[in-house]
MARGUVO-391524 format. One record per residue: y, x, z of N, C-alpha, C, O, CB in turn; chain; residue in three letters. Coordinates in nm, 4 decimals. Atoms other than C-alpha are relative to their C-alpha. Last residue first. Glycine has a CB too. Example, Ala and Ser with C-alpha at 12.3 -4.5 7.8 and 13.67 -1.06 7.14 Angstrom:
2
[[-0.1190,-0.0820,-0.0060],[-0.1060,1.3670,0.7140],[0.1090,-0.0770,0.0730],[0.2198,-0.0261,0.0899],[0.0462,0.0414,-0.1415],"A","ser"]
[[-0.1190,0.0890,0.0000],[-0.4500,1.2300,0.7800],[0.1200,0.0900,0.0000],[0.1181,0.1936,0.0665],[0.0027,-0.0992,0.1246],"A","ala"]
! end
This chain:
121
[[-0.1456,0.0076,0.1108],[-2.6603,7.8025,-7.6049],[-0.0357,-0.1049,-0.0467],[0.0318,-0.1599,-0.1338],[0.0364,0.1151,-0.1283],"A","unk"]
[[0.0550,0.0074,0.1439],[-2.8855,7.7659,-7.2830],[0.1291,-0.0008,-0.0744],[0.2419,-0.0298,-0.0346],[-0.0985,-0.1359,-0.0358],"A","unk"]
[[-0.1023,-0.0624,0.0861],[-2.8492,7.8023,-6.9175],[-0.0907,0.0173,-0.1248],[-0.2072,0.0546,-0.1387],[0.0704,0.1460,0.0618],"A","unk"]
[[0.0572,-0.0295,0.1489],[-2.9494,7.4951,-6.7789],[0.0780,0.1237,-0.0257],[0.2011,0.1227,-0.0243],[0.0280,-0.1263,-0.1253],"A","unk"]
[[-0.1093,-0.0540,0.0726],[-2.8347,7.3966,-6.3740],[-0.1392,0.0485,-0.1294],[-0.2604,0.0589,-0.1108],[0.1172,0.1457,0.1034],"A","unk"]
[[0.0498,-0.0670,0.1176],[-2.9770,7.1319,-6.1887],[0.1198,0.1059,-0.0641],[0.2422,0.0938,-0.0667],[-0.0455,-0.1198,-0.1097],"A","unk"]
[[-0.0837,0.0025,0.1152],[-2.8542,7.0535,-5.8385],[-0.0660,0.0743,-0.1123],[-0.1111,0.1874,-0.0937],[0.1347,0.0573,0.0304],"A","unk"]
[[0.0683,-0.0361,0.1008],[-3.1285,6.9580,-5.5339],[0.1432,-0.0125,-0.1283],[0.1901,-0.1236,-0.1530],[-0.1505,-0.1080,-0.0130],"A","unk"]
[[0.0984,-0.0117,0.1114],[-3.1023,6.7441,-5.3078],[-0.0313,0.0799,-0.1200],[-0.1188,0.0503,-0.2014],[0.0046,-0.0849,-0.0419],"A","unk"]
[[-0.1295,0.0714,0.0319],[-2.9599,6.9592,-4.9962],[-0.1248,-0.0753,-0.0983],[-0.2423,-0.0388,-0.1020],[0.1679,0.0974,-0.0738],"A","unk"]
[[-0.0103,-0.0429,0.1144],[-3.2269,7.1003,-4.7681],[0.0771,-0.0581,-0.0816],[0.1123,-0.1547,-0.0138],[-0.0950,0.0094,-0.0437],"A","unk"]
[[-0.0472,0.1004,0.0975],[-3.1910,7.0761,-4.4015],[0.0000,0.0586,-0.1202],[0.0374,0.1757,-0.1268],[0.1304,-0.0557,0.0257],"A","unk"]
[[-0.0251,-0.0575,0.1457],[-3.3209,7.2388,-4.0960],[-0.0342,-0.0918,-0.1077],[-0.1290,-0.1699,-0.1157],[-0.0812,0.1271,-0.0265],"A","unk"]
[[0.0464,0.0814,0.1507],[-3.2557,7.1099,-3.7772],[0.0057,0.0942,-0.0995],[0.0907,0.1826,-0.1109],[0.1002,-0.1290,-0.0546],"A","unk"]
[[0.0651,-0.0574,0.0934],[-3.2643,7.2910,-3.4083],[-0.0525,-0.0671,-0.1545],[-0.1691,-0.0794,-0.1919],[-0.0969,0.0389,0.0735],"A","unk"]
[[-0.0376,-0.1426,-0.0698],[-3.0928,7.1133,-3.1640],[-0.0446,0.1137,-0.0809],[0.0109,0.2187,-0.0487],[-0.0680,0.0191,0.1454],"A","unk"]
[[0.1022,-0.1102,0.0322],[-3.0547,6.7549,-3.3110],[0.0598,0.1304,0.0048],[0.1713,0.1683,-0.0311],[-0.0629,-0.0162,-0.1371],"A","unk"]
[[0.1408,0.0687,-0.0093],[-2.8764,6.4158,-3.2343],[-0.1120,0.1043,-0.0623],[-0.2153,0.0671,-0.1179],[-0.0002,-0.1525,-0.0913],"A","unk"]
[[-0.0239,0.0749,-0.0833],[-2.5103,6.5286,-3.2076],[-0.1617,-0.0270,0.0296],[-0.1969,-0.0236,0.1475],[0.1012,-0.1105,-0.0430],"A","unk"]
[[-0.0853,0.1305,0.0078],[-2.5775,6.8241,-3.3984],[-0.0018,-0.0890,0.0956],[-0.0561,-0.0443,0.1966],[-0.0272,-0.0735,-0.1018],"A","unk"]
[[-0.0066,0.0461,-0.1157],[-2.6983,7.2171,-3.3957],[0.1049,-0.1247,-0.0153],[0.2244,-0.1088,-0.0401],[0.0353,0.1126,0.0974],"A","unk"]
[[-0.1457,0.1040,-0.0408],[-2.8027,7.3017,-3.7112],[-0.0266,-0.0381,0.1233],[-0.1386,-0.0680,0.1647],[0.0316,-0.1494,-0.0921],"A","unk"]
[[-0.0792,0.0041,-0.1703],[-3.0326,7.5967,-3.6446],[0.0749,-0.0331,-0.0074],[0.1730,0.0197,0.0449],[0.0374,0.0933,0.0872],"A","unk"]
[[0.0862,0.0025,-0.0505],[-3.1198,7.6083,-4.1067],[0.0781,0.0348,0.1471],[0.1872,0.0917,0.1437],[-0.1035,0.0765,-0.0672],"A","unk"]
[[-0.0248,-0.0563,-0.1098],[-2.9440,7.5457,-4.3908],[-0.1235,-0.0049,0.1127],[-0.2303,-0.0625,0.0921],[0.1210,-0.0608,0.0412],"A","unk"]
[[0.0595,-0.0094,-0.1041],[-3.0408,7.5215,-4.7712],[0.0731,0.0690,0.1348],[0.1219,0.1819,0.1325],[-0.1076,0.0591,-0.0416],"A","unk"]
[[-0.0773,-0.0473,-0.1033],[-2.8704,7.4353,-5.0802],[-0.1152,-0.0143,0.1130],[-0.1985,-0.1048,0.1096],[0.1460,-0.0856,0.0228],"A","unk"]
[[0.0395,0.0853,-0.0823],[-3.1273,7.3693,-5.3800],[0.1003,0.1149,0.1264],[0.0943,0.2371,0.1395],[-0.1945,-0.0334,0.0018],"A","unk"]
[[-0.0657,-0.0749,-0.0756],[-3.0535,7.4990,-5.7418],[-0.0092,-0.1148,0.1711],[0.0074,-0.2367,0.1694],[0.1677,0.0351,-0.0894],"A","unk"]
[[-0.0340,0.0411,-0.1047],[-3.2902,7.3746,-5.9705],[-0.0031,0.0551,0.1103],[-0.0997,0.1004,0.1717],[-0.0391,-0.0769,0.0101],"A","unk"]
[[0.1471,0.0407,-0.1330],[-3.3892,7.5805,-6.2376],[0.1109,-0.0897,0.0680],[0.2287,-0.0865,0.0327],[-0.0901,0.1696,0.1421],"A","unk"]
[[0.0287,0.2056,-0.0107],[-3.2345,7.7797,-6.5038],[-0.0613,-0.0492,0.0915],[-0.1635,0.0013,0.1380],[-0.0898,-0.0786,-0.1086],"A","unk"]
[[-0.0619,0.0738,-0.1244],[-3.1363,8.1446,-6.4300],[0.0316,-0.1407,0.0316],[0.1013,-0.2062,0.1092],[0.1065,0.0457,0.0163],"A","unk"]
[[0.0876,0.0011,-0.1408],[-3.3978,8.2814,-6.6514],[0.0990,-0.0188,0.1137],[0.0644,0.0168,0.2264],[-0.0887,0.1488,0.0287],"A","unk"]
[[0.1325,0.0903,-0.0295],[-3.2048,8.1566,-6.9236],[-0.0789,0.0035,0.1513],[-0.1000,-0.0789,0.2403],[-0.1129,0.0500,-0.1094],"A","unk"]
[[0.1148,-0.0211,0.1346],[-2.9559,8.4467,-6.8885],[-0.0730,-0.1377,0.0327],[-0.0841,-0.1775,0.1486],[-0.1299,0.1657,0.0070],"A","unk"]
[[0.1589,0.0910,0.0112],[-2.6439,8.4110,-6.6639],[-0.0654,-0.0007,-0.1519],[-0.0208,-0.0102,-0.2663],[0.0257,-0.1877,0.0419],"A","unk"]
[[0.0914,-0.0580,0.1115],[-2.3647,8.6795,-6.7008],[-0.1269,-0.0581,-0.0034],[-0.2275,-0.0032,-0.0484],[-0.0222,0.1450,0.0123],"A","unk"]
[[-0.0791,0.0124,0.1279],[-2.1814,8.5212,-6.3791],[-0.1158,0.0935,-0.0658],[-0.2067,0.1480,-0.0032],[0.1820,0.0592,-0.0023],"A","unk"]
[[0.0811,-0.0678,0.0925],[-2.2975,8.3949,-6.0508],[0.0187,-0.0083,-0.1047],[0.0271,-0.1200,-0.1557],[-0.1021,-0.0167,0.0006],"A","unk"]
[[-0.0631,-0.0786,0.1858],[-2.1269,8.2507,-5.8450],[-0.0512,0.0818,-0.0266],[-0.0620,0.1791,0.0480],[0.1399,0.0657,-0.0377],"A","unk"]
[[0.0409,-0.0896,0.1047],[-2.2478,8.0709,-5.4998],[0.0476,0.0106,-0.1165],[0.0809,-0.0919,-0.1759],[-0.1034,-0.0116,-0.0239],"A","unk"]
[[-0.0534,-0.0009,0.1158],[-2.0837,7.8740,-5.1843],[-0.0747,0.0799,-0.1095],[-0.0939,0.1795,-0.0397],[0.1239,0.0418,0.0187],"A","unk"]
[[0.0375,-0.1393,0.0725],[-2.1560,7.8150,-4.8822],[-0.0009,-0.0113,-0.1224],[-0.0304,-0.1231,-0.1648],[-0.1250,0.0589,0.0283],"A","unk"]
[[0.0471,0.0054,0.0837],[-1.9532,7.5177,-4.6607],[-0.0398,0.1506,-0.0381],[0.0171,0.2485,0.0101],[0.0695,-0.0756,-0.0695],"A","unk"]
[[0.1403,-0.0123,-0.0476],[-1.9488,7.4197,-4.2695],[-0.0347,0.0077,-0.1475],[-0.1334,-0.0615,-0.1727],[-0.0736,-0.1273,0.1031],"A","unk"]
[[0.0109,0.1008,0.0750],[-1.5571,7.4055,-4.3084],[-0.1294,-0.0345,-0.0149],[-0.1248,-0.1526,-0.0492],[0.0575,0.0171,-0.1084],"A","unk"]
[[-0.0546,0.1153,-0.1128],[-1.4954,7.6034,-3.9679],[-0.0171,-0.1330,-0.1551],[0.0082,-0.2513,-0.1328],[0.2317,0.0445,0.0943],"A","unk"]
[[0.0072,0.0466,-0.1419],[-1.7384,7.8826,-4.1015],[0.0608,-0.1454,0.0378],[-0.0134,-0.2336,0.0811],[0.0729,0.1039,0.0829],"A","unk"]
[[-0.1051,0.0576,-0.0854],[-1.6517,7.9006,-4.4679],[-0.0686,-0.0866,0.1015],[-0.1047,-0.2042,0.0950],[0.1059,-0.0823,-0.0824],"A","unk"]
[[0.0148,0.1214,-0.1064],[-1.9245,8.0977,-4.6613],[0.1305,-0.0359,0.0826],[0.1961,0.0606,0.1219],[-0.1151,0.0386,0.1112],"A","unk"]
[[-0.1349,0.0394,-0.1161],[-1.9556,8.2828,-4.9413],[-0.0310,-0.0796,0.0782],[-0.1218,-0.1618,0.0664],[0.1293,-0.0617,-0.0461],"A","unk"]
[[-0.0211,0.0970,-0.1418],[-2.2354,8.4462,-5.1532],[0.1035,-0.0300,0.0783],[0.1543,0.0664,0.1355],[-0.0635,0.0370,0.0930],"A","unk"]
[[-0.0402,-0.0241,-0.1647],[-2.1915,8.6540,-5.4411],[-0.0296,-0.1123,0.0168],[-0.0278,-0.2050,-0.0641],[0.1490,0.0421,0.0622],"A","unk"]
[[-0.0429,0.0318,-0.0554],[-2.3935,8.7097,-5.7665],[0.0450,-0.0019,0.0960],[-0.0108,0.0774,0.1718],[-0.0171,-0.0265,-0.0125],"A","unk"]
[[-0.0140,0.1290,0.1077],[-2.4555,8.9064,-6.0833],[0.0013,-0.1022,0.0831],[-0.0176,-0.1990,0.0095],[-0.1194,-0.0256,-0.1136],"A","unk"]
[[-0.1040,-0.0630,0.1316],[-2.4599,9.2622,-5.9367],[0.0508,-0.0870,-0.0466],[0.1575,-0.0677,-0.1049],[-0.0522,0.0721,-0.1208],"A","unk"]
[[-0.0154,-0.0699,-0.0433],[-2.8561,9.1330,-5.7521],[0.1525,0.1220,-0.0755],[0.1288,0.2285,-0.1325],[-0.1353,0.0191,0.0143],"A","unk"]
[[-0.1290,0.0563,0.0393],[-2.9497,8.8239,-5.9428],[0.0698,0.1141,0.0316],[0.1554,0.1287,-0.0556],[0.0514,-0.1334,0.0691],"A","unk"]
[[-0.0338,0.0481,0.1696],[-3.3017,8.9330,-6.0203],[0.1513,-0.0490,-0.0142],[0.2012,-0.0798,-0.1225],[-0.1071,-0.1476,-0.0560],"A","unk"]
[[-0.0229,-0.1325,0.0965],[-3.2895,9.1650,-5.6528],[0.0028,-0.0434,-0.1388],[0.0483,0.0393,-0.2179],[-0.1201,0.1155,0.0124],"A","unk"]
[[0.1481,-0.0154,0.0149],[-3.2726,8.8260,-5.4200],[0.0669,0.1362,-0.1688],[0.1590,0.1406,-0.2504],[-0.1234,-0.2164,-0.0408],"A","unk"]
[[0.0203,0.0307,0.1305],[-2.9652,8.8398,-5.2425],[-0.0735,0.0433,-0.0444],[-0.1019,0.1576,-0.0089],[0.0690,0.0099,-0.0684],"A","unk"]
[[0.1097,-0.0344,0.0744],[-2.9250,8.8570,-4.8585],[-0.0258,-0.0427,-0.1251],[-0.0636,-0.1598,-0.1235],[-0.0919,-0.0263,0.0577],"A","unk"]
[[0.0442,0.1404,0.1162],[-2.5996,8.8118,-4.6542],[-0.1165,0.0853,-0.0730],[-0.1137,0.2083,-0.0757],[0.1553,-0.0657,-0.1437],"A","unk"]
[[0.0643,-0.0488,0.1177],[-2.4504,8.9405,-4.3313],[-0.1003,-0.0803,-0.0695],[-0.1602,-0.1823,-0.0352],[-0.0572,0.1139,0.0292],"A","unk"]
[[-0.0992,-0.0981,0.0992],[-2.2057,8.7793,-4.1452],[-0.0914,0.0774,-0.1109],[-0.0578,0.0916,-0.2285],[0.0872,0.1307,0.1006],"A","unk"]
[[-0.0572,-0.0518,-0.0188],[-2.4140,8.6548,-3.8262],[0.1314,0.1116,-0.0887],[0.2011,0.2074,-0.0553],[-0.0777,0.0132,0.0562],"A","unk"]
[[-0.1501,0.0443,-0.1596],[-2.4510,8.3557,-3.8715],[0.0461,0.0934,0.0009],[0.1673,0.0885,-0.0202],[-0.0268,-0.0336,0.1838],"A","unk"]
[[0.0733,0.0102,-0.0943],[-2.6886,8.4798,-4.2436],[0.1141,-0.0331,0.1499],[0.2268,0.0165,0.1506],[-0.0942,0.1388,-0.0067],"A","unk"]
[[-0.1109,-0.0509,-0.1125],[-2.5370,8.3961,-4.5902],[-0.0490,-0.0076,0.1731],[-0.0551,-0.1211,0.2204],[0.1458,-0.1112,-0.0201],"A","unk"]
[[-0.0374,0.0261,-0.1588],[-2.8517,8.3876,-4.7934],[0.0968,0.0493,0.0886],[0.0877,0.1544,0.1521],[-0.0903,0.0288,0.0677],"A","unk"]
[[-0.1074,-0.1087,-0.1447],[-2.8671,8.4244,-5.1651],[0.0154,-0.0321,0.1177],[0.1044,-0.1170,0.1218],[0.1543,0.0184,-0.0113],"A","unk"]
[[-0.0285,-0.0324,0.0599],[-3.1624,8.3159,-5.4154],[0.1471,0.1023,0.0490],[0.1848,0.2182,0.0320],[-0.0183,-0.0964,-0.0712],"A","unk"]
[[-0.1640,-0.0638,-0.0151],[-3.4234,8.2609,-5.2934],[0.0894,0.0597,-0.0400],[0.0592,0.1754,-0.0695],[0.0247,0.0500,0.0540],"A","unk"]
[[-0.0319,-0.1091,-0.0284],[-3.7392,8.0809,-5.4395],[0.1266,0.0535,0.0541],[0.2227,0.0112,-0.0102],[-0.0248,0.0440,-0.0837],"A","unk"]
[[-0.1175,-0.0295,0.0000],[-3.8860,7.7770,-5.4821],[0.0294,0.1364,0.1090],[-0.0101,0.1660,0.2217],[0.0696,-0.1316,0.0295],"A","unk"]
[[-0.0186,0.0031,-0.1437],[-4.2467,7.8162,-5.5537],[0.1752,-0.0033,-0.0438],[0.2255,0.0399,-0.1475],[-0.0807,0.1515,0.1081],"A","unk"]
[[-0.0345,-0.2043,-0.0961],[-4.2931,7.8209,-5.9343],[0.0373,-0.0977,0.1453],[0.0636,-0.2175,0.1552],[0.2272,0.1605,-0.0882],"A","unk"]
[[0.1198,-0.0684,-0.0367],[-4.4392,7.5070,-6.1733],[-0.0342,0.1238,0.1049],[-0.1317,0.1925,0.1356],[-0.0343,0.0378,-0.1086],"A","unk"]
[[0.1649,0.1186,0.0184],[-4.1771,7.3641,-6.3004],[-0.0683,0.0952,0.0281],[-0.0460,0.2071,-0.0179],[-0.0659,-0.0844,-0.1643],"A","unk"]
[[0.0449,0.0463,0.1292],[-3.8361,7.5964,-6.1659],[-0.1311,-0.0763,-0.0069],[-0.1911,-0.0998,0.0980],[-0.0102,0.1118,-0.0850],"A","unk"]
[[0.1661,0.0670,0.0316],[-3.7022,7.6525,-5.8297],[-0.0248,-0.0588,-0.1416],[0.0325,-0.1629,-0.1738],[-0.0365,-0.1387,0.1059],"A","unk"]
[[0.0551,0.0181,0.1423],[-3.4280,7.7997,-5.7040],[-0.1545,-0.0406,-0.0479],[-0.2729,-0.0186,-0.0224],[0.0236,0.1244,-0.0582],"A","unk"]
[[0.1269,-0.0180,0.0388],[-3.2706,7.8776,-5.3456],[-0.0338,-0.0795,-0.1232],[0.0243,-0.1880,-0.1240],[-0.0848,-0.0302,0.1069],"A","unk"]
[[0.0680,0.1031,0.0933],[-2.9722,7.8724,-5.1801],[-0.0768,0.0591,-0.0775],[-0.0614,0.1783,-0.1039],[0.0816,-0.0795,-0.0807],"A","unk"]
[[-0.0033,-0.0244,0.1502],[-2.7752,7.9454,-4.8774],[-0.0506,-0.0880,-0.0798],[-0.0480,-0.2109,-0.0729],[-0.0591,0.1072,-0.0366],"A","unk"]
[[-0.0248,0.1439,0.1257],[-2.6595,7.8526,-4.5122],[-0.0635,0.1040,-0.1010],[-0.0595,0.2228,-0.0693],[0.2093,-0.0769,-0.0551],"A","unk"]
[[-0.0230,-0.1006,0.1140],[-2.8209,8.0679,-4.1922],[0.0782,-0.1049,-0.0979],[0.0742,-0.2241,-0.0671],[-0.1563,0.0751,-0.0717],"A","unk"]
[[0.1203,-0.1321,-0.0038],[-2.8010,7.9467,-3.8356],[0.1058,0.0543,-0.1409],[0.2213,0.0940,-0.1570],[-0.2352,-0.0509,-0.0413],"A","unk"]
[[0.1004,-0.0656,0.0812],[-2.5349,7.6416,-3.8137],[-0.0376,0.0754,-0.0110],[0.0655,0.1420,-0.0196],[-0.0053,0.0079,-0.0699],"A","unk"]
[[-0.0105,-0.1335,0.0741],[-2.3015,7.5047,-3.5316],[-0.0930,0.0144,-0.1340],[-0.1251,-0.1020,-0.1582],[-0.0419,0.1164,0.1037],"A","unk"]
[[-0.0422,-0.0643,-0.0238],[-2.1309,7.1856,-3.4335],[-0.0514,0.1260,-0.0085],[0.0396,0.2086,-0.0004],[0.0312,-0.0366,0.0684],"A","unk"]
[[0.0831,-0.1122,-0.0131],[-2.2190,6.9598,-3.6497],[0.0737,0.0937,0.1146],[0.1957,0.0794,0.1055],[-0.0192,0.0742,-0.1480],"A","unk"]
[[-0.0736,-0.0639,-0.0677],[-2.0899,6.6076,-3.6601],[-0.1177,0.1219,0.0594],[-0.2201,0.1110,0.1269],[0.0795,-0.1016,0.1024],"A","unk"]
[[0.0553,0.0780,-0.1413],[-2.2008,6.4996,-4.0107],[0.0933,0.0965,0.0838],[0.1753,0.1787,0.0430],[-0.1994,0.0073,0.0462],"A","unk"]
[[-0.1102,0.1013,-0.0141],[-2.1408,6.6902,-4.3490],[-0.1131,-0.0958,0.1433],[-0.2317,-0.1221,0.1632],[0.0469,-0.1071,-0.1978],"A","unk"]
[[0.0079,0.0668,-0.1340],[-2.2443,7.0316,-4.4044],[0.0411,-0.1372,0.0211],[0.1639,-0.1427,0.0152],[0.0721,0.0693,0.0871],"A","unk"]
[[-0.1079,-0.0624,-0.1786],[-2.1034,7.1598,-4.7338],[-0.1303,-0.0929,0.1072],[-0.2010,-0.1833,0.0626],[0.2674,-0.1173,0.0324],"A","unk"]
[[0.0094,0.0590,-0.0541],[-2.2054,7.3097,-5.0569],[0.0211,-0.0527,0.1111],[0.0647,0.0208,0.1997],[-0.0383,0.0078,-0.0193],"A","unk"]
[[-0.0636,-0.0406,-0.1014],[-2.0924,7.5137,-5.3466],[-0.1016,-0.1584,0.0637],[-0.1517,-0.2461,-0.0066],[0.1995,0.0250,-0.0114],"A","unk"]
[[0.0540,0.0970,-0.0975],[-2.2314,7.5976,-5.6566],[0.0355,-0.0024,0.1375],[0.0318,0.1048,0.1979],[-0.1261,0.0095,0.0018],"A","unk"]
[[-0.0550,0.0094,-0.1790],[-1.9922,7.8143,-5.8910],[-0.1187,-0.1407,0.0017],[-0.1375,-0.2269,-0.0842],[0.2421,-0.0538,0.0491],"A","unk"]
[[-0.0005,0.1155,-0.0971],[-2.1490,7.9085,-6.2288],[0.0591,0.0278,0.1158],[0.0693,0.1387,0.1683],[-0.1253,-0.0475,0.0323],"A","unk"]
[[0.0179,0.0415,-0.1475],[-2.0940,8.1494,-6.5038],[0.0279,-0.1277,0.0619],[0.1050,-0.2152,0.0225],[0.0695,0.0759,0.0704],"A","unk"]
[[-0.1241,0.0472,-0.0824],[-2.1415,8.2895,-6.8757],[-0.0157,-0.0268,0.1619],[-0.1103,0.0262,0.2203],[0.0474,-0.1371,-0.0646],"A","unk"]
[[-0.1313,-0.0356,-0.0041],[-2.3555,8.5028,-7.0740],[0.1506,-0.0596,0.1439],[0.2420,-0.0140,0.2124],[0.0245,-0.0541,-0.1525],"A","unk"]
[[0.0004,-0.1584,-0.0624],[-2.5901,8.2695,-7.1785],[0.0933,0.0835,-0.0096],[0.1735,0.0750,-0.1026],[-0.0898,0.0787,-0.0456],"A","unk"]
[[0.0254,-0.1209,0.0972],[-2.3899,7.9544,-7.2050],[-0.0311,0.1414,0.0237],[0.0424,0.2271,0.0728],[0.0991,0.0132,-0.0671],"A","unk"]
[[-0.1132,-0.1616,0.0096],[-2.3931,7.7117,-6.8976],[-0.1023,0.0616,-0.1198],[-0.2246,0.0618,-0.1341],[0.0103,0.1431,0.1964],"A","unk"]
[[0.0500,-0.0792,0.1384],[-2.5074,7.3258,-6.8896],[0.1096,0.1234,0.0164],[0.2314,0.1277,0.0339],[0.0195,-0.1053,-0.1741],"A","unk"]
[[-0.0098,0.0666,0.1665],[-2.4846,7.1655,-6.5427],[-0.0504,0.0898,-0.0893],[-0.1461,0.1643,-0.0683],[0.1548,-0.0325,-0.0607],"A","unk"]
[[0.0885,0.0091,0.1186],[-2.4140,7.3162,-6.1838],[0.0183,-0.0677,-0.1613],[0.1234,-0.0896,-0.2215],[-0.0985,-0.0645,0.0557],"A","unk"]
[[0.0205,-0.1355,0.0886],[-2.1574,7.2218,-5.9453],[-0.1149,-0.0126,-0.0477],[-0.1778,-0.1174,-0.0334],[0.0064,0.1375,0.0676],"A","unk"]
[[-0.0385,0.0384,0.1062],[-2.1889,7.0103,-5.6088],[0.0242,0.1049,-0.0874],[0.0244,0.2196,-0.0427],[0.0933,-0.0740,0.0158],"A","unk"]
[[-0.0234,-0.1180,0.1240],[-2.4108,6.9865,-5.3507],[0.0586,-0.0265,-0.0882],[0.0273,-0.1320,-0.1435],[-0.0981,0.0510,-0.0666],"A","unk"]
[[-0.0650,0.0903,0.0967],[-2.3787,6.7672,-5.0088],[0.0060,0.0854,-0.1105],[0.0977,0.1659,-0.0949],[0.1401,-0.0590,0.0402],"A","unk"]
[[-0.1097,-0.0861,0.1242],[-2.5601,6.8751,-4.7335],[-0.0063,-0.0506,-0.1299],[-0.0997,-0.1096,-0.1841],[-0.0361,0.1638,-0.0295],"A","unk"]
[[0.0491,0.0125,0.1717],[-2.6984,6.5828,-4.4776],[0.0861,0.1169,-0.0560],[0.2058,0.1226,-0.0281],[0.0464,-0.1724,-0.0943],"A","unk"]
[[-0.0554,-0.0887,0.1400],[-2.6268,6.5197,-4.1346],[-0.0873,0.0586,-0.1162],[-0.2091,0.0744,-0.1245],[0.0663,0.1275,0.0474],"A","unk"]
[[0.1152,-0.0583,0.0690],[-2.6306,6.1656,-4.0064],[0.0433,0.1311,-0.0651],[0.1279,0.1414,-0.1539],[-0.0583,-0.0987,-0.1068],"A","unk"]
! end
């Protein structure tokens, strides 16, 4: 079965930083895009950085200076940091892939469950 696995988040002090990282887990053999996306009560979830197959990556212009994206190909994980977090970077943090190619699917797209993060003093 594949499934992404999130870990990271919690309580952060404005000002400070997060790592969220996630991986792939099953027998995959490729993936499209990996990132991740945000979502607060009441808002659309939104994007937040996208590492794309082919190497290049997309970050949404409120984090834009204030995070990177990574990715490890042969480990099927992506990764995010983001430092100098304000409030408005609270929400639930949601890993997302998309053209998994697996034993039992040619085109999947998968959302992780979901990691909270708070930034508050």
């Amino acid at each position: 079965q594949v499934q992404l696995v999130e870990s990271g988040g919690g309580l952060v002090q404005p000002g400070g930083s997060l790592e969220l990282s996630c991986v792939a887990s099953g027998t995959i053999f490729s993936i499209g895009s990996m990132g991740w996306y945000r979502q607060t009560p009441g808002k659309e979830r939104e994007m937040v950085a996208v590492y794309m197959s082919g190497g290049s990556t997309k970050i949404a212009g409120s984090v834009k200076g204030r995070a990177t994206i990574s990715r490890d190909y042969a480990q099927k994980t992506v990764t995010l940091q983001m430092n100098n977090l304000d409030p408005g970077g609270s929400g639930v943090y949601y890993c997302h892939a998309d053209r998994i190619s697996s034993l039992t699917d040619r085109d999947l797209t998968l959302w992780g469950q979901g990691t909270l993060v708070t930034v508050s003093s």
